[in-house]
C-alpha positions in Angstrom: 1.1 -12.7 -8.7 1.3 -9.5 -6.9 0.6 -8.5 -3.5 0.5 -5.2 -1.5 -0.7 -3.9 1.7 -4.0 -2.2 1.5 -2.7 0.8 2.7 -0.1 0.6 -0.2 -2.3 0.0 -2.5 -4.0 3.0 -1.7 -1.4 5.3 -2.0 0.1 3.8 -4.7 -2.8 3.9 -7.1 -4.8 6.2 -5.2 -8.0 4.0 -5.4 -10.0 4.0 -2.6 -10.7 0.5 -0.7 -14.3 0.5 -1.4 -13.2 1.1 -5.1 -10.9 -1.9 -4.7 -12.8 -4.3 -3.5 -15.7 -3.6 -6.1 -13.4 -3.7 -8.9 -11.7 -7.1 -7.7 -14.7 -8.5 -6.9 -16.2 -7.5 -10.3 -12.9 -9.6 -12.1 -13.6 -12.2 -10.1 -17.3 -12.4 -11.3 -16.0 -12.6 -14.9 -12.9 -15.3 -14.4 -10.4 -12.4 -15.1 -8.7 -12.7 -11.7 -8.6 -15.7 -8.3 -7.2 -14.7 -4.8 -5.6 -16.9 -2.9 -5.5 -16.5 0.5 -2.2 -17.4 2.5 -0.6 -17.4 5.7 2.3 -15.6 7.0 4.8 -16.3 9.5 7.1 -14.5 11.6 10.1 -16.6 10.5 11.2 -19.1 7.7 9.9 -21.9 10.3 5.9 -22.2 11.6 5.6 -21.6 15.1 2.6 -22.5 17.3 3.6 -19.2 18.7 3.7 -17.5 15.3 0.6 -14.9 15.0 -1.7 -16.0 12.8 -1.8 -13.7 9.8 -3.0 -13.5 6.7 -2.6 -12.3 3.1 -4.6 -12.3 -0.1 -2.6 -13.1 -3.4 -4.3 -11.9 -6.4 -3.6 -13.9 -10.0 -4.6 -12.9 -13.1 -6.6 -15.8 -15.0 -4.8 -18.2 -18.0 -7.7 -15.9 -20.0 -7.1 -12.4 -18.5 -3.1 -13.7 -19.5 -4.2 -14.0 -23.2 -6.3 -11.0 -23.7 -3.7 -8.7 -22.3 -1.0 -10.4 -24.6 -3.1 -10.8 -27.8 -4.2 -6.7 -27.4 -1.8 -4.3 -28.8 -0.9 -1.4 -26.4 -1.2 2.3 -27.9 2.0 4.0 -29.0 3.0 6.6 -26.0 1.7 9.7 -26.3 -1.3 8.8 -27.9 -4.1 6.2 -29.0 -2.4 5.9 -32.7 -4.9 8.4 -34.4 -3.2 11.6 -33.3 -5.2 12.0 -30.1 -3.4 13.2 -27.0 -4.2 11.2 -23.9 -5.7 14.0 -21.9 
């Protein structure tokens, strides 16, 4: 499971949110990837005072898990037929 802010995300990956969201919702769609939704508190104990937010926890699937493990990655540098990456 990983999780980052979407202004993170952004500047990590530099992907724009509307890109995001159509790319995790077009995983979803093909039961690559789930989101879980959970809450955060301010402390290690729930408050009634706490605020109430939120966070979304993406997962990849049990089959997304498999097809990443089963396909070999390319050797760096290259696709393994002499080809440069760029």
């Amino acid at each position: 499971m990983i999780w980052f802010s979407t202004d993170e995300f952004a500047k990590r990956y530099n992907v724009s949110h509307k890109t995001h969201a159509a790319g995790t919702k077009e995983l979803m769609e093909v039961l690559l990837l789930t989101i879980e939704r959970g809450s955060l508190s301010s402390g290690p104990t729930h408050s009634v005072f706490d605020t109430h937010r939120k966070r979304n926890a993406f997962r990849l699937t049990a089959v997304a898990q498999i097809n990443a493990a089963a396909k070999p990655s390319p050797p760096p540098g290259g696709d393994g037929n002499g080809a440069s990456p760029w």
